[in-house]
PLY file of the C-alpha trace (Angstrom):
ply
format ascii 1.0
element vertex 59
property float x
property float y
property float z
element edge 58
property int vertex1
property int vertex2
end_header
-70.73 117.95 -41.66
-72.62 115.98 -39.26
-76.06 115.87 -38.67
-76.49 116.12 -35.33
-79.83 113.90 -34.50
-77.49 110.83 -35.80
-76.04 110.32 -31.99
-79.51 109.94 -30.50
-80.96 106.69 -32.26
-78.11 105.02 -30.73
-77.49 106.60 -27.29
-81.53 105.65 -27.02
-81.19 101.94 -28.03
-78.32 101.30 -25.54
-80.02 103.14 -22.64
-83.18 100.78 -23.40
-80.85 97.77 -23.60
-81.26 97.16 -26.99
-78.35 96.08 -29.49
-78.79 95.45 -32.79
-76.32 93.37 -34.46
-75.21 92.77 -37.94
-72.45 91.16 -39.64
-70.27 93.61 -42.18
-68.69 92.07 -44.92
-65.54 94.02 -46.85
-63.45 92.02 -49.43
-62.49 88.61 -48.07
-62.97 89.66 -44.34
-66.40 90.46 -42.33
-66.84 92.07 -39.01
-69.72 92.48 -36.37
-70.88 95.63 -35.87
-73.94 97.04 -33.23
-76.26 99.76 -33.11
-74.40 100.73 -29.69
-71.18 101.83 -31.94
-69.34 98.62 -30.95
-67.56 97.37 -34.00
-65.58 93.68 -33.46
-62.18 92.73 -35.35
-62.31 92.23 -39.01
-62.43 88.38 -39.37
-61.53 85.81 -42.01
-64.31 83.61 -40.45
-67.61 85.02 -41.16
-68.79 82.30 -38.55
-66.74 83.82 -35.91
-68.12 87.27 -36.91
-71.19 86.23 -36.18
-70.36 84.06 -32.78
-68.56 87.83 -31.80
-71.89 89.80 -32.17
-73.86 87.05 -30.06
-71.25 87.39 -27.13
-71.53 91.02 -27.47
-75.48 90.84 -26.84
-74.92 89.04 -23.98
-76.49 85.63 -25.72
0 1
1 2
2 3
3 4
4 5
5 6
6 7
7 8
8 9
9 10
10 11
11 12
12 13
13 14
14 15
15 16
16 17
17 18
18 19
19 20
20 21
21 22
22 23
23 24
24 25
25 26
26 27
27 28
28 29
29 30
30 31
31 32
32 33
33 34
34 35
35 36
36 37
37 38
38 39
39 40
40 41
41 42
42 43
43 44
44 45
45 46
46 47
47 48
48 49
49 50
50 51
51 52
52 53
53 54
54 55
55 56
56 57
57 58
C-alpha cells in the first residue's frame, strides 16, 4: 500500500524548480536518479552517471 503524502515532496520540488540529484549504484552499474522521478540509464561509467544528472539539472 502506498502512502499517499509520498507524491507531494516531489510534485513540490519540481514546481519550485528544484532537482535533487544523486548517483545510484547496483552491482557493477550506477545510474542518476532525481527527486523529480527522473531516473537515467544504468551505466558502466559511474562518471557518465554523474555527467547525466548534471545535464538533467540543466548545469
Amino acid at each position: 500500500m502506498r502512502n499517499a503524502g509520498s507524491h507531494s515532496a516531489p510534485a513540490a520540488e519540481e514546481a519550485a524548480g528544484e532537482h535533487r540529484t544523486t548517483v545510484a549504484e547496483r552491482g557493477a552499474f550506477a545510474s542518476a536518479r532525481c527527486s523529480c522521478g527522473w531516473k537515467g540509464p544504468a551505466r558502466r561509467a559511474r562518471e557518465r552517471a554523474r555527467r547525466d544528472a548534471q545535464e538533467h539539472q540543466g548545469s
